[in-house]
Backbone as numpy.savetxt, mean C-alpha at the origin, in Angstrom:
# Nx Ny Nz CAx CAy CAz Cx Cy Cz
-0.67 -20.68 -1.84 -1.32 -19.38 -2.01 -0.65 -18.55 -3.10
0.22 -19.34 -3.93 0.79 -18.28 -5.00 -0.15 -17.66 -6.11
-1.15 -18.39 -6.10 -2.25 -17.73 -7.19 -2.27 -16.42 -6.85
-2.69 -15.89 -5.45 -3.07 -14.68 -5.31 -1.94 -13.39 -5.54
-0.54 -14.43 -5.48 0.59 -13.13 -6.06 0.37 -13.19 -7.71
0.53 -14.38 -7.80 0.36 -15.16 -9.90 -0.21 -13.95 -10.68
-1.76 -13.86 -9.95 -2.46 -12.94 -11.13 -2.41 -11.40 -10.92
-2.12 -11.01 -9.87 -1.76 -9.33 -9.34 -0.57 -9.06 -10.68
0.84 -10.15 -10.82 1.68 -10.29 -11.54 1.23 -10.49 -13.24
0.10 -11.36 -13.41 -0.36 -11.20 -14.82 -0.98 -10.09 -15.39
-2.17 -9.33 -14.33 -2.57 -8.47 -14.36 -1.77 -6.90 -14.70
-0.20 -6.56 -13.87 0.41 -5.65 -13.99 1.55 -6.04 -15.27
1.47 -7.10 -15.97 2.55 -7.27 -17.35 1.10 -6.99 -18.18
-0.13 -7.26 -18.21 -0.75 -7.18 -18.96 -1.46 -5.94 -19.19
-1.72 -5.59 -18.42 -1.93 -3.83 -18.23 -0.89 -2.84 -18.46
0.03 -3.11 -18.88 0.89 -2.06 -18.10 2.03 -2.40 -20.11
1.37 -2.90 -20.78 2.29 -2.95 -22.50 1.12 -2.89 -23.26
1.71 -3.04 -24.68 0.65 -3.05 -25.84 -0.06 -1.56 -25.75
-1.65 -1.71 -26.40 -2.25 -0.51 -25.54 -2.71 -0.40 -24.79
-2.09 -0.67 -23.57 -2.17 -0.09 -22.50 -1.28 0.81 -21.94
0.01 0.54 -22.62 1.36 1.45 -22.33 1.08 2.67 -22.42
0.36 3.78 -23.02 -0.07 4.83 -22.77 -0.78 4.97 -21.22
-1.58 4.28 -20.90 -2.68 4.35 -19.82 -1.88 4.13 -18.47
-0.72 3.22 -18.52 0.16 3.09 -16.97 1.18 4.74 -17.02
1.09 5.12 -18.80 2.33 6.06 -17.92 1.46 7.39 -17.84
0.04 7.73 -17.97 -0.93 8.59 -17.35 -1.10 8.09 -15.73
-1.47 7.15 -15.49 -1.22 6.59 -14.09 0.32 7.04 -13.17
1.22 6.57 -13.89 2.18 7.12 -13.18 2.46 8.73 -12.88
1.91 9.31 -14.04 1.87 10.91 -13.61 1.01 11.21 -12.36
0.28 10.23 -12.58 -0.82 10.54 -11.61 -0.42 10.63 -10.14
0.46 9.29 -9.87 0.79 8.94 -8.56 1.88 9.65 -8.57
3.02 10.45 -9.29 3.70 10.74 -8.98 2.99 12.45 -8.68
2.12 12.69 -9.27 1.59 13.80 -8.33 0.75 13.95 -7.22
0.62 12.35 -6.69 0.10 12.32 -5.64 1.20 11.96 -4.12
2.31 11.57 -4.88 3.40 10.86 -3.66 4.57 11.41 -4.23
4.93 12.41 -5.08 6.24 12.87 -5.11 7.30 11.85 -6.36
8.21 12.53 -6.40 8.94 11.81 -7.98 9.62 11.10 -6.89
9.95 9.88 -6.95 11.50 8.77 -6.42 11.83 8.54 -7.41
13.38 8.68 -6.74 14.51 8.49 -7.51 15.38 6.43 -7.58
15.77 6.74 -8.77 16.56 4.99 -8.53 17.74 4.96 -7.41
17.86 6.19 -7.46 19.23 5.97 -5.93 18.25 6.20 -4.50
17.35 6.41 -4.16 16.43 6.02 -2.80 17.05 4.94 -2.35
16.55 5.02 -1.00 17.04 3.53 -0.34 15.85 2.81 -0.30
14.55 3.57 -0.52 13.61 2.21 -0.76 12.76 2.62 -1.99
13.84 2.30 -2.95 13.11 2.51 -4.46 12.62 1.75 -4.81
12.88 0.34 -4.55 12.12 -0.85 -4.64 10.95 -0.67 -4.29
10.50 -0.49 -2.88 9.43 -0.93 -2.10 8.55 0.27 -2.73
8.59 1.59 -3.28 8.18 2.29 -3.79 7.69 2.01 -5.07
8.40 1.44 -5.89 7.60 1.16 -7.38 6.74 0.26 -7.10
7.62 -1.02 -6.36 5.83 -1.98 -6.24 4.58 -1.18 -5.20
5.32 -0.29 -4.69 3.61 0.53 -3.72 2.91 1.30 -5.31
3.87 1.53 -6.04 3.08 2.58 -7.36 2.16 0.75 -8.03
3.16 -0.08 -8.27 2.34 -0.93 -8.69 1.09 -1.90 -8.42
1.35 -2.07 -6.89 0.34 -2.26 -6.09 -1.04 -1.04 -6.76
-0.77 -0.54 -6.39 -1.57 1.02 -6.53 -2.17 0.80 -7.80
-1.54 0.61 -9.01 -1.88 0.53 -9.98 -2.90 -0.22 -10.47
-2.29 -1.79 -10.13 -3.50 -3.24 -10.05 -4.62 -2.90 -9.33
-4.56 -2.49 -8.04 -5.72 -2.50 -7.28 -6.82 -1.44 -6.93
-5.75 -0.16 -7.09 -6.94 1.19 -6.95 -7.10 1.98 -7.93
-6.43 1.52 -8.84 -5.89 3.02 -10.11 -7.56 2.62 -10.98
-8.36 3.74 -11.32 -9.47 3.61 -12.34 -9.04 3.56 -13.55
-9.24 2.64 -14.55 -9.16 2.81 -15.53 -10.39 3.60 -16.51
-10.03 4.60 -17.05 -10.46 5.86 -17.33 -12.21 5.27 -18.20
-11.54 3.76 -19.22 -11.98 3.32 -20.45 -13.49 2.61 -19.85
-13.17 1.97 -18.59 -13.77 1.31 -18.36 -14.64 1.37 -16.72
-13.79 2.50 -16.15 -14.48 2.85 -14.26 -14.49 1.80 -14.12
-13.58 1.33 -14.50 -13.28 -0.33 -12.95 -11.58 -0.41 -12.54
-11.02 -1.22 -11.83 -10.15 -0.84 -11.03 -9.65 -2.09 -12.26
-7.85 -2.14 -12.29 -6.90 -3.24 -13.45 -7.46 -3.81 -12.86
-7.62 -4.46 -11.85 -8.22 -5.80 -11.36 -9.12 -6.41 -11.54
-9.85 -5.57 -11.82 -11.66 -6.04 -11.82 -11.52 -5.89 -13.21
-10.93 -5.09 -14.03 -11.09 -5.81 -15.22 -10.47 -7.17 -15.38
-9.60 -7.55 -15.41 -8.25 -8.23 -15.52 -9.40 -9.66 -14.74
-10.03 -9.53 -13.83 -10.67 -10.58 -13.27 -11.94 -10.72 -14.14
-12.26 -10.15 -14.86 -14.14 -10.08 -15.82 -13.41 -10.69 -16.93
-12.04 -10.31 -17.13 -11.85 -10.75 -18.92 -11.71 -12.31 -18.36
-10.80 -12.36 -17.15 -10.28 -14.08 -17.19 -11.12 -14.79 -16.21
-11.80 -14.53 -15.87 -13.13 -15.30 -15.10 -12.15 -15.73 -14.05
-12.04 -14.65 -13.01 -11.36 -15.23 -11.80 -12.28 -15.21 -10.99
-12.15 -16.34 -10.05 -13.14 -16.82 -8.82 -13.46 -16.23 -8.19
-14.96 -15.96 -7.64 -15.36 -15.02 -6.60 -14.27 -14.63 -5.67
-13.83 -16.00 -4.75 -13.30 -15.68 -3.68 -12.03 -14.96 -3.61
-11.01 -15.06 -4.69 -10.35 -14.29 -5.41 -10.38 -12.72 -5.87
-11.76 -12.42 -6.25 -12.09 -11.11 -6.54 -12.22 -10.47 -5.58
-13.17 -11.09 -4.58 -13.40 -10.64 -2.82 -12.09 -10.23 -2.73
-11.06 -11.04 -2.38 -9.83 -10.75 -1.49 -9.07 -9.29 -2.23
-9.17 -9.27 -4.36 -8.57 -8.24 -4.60 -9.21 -7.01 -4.36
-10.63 -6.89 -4.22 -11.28 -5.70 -4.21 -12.02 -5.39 -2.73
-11.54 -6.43 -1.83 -11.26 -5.85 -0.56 -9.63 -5.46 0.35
-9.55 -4.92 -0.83 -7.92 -4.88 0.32 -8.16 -3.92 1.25
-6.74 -4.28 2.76 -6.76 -3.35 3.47 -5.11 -2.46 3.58
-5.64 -1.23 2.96 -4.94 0.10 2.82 -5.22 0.82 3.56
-3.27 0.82 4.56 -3.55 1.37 5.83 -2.30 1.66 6.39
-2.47 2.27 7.62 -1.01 2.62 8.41 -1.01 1.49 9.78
0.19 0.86 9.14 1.09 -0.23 10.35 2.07 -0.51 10.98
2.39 -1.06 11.83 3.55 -0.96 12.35 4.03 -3.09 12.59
5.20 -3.07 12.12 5.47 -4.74 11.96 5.92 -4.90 13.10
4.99 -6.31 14.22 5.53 -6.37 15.37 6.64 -7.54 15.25
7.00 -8.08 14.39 7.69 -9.02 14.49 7.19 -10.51 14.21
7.55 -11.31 14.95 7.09 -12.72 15.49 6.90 -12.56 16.41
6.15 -13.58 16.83 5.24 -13.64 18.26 6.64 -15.12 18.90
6.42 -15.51 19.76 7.34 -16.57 20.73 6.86 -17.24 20.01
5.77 -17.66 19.11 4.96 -18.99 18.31 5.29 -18.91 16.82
6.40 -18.04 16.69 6.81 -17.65 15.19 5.77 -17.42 14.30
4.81 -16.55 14.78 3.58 -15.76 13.77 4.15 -14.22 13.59
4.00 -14.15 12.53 4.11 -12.93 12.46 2.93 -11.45 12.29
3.19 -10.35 12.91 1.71 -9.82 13.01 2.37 -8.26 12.55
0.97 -7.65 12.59 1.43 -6.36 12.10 0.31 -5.30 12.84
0.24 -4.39 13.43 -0.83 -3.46 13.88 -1.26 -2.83 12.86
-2.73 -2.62 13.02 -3.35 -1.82 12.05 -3.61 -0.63 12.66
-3.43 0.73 12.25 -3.40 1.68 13.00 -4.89 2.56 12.73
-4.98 1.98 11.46 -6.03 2.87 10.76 -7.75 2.46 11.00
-7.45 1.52 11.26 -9.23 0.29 11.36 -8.72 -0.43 12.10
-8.51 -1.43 12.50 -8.56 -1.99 13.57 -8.15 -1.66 15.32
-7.23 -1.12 14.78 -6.10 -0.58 16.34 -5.85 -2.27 17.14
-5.87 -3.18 16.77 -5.06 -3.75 17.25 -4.05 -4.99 16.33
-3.57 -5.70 16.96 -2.75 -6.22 15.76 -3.16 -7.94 15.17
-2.94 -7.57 13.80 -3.15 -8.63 12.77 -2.15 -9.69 12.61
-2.56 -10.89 12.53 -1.64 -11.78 12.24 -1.68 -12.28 10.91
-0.10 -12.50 10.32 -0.07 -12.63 8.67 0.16 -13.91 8.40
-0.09 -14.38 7.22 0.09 -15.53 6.68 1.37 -16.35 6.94
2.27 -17.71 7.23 2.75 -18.26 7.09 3.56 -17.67 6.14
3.08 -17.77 4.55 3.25 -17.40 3.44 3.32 -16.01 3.00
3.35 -14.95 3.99 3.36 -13.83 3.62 4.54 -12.93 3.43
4.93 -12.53 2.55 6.35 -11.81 2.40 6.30 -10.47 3.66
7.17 -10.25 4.50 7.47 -9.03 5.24 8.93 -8.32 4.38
8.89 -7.97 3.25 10.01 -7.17 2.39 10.85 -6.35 3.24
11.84 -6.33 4.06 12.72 -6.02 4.50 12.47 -5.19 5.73
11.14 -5.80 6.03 10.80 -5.25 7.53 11.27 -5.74 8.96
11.90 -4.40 9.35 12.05 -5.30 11.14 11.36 -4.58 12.37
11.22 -5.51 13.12 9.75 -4.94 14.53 10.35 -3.54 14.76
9.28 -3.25 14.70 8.82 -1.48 15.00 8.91 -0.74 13.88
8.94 -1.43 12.53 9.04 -0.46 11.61 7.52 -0.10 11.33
7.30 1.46 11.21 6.11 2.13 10.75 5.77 2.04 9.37
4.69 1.76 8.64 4.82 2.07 7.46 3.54 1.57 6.84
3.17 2.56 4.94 2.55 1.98 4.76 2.11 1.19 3.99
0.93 0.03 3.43 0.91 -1.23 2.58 -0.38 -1.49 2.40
-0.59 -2.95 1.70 -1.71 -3.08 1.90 -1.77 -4.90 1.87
-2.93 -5.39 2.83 -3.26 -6.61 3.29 -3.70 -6.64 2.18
-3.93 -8.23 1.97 -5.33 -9.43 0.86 -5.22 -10.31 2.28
-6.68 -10.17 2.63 -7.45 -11.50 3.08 -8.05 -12.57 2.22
-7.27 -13.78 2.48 -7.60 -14.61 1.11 -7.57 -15.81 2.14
-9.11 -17.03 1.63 -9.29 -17.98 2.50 -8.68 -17.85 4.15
-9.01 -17.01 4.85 -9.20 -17.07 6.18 -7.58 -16.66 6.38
-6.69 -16.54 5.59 -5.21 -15.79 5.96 -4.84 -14.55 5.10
-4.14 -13.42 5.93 -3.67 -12.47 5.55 -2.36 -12.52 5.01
-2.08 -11.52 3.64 -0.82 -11.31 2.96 -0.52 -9.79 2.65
0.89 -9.90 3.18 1.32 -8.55 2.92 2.17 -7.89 1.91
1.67 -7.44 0.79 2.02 -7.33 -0.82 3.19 -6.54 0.17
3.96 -6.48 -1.46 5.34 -5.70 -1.22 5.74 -4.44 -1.47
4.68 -3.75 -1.94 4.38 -2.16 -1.86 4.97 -1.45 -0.84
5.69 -0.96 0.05 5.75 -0.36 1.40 6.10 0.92 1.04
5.73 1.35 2.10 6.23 2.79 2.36 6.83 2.91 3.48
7.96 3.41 4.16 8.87 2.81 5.53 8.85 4.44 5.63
8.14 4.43 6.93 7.97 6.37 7.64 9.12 6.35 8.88
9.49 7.44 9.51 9.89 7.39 10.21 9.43 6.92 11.31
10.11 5.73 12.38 9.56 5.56 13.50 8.90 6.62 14.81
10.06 7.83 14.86 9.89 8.79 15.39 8.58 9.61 15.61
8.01 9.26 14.10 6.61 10.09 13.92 5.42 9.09 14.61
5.68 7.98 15.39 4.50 6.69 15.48 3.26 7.77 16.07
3.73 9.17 17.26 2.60 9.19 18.23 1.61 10.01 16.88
2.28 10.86 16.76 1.62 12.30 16.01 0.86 11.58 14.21
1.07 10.54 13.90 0.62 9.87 12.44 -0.60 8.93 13.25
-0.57 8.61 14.38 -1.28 7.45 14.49 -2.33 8.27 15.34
-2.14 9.80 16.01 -3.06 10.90 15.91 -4.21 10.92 14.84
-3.29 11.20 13.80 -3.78 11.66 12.93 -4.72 10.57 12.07
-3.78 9.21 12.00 -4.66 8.00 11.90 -6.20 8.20 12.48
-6.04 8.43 13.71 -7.24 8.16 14.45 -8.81 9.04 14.09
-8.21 10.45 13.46 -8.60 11.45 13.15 -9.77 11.16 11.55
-8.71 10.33 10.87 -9.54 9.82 9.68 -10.71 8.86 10.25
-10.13 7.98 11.04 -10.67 6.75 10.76 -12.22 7.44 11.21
-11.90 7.88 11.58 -13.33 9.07 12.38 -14.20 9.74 12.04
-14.01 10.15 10.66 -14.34 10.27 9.32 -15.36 9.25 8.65
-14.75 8.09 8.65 -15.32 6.80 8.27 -15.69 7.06 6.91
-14.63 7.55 6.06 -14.52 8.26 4.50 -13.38 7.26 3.97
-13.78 6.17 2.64 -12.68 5.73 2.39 -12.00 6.58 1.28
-12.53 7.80 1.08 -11.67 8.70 0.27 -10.92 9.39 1.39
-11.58 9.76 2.40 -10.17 10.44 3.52 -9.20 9.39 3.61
-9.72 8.36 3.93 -8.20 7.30 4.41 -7.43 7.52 3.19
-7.54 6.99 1.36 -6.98 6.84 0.72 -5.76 8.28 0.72
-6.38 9.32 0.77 -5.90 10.83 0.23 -5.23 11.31 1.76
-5.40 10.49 2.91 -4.01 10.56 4.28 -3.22 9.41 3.95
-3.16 8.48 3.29 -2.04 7.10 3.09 -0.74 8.01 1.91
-1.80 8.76 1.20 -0.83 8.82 -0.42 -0.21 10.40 0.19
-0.58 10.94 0.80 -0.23 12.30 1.70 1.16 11.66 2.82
0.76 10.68 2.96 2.44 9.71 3.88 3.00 9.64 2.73
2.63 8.96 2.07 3.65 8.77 1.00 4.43 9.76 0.57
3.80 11.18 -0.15 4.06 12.29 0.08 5.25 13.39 0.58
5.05 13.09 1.76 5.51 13.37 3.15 6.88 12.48 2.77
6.99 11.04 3.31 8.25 10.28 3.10 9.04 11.01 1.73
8.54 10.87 0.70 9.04 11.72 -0.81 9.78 12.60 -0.39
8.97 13.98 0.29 9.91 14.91 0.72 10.81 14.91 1.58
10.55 13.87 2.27 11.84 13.86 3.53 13.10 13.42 2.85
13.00 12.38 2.17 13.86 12.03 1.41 15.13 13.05 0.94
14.20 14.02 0.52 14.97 14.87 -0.16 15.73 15.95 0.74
15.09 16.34 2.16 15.15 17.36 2.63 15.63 16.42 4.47
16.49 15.20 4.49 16.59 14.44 5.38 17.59 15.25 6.58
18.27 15.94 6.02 18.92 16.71 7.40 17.96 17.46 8.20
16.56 18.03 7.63 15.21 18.07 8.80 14.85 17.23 9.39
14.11 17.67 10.84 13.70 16.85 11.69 12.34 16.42 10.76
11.90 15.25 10.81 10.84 14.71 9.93 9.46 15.45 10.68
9.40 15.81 11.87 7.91 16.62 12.14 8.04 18.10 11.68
9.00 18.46 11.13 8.84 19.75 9.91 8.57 19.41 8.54
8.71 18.37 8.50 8.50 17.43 6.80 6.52 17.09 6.64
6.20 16.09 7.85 5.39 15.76 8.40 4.22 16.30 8.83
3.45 17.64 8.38 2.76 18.51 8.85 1.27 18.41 8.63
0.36 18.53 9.19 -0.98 18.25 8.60 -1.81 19.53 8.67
-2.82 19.47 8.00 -3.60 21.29 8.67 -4.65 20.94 9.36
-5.04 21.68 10.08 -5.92 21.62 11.08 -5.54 20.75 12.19
């Protein structure tokens, strides 16, 4: 299944230099005014740039063209239906990693659409996740198995009842612009805690209404 990491990876070197190097660092203003500036000393600065890059490949519009890097990146190189399916259905959402199962599967709850829990690929990277961590990412369903890119966002556990409230609140909505604009609002949220961590995170954490 490495194709489906392969071209996310060709797609973000190829988008992202030449001229296009103007267009990722309008993008990055973008997300950084949607999720807050991180810093290289964070403790999950990693998992943060690939969530900006994730972000980038898969949802970011390109201005030139109103299609997502992907869908271009898949029209120029004639990538396979089933391929395109999996990039331009992702699922972007709030989860919680249950671990392994006694059958060494590993699964993850979906908090946002499904409410119950997903099982991931064999082959699927869990980037420095351990059971019960909250947080958020995004699935590719590709040939009948799920993968979990390495984008994360790691929330506080503390917050599971009052986010997965609020989860419930969107999904209710049935707006995939509400879901997107409560995921990047966590993100957000984590940004500032970061900064402001001697608060209890449900003063960080606030929603209106």
């Amino acid at each position: 299944m490495a194709e489906i990491f392969e071209h996310l990876e060709k797609a973000l070197k190829e988008y992202s230099s030449g001229d296009f190097y103007p267009m990722v660092l309008e993008a990055k203003k973008e997300y950084t005014i949607l999720t807050g500036q991180i810093n290289d000393d964070d403790d999950d600065y990693e998992n943060r740039v690939n969530a900006f890059n994730d972000w980038y490949v898969l949802q970011y519009i390109i201005p030139e063209f109103k299609f997502t890097v992907i869908e271009e990146y898949a029209r120029k190189h004639g990538l396979p239906d089933e391929l395109v399916k999996a990039y331009t259905n992702i699922n972007h959402s709030l989860f919680q990693y249950g671990g392994e199962t006694f059958k060494k599967v590993k699964v993850v709850k979906d908090y946002l659409h499904h409410g119950h829990k997903l099982t991931l690929s064999n082959d699927s990277p869990t980037p420095g996740l351990l059971k019960g961590d909250l947080f958020t990412g995004r699935l590719l369903d590709y040939k009948g198995e799920r993968f979990l890119l390495s984008g994360l966002c790691i929330l506080p556990k503390e917050m599971v009842g009052q986010l997965v409230s609020e989860a419930r609140k969107v999904q209710r909505t049935g707006s995939r612009e509400f879901e997107t604009n409560f995921l990047m609002k966590l993100e957000y949220f984590k940004t500032k805690w970061t900064r402001y961590s001697h608060l209890p995170p449900e003063r960080i954490f606030q929603f209106m209404g």
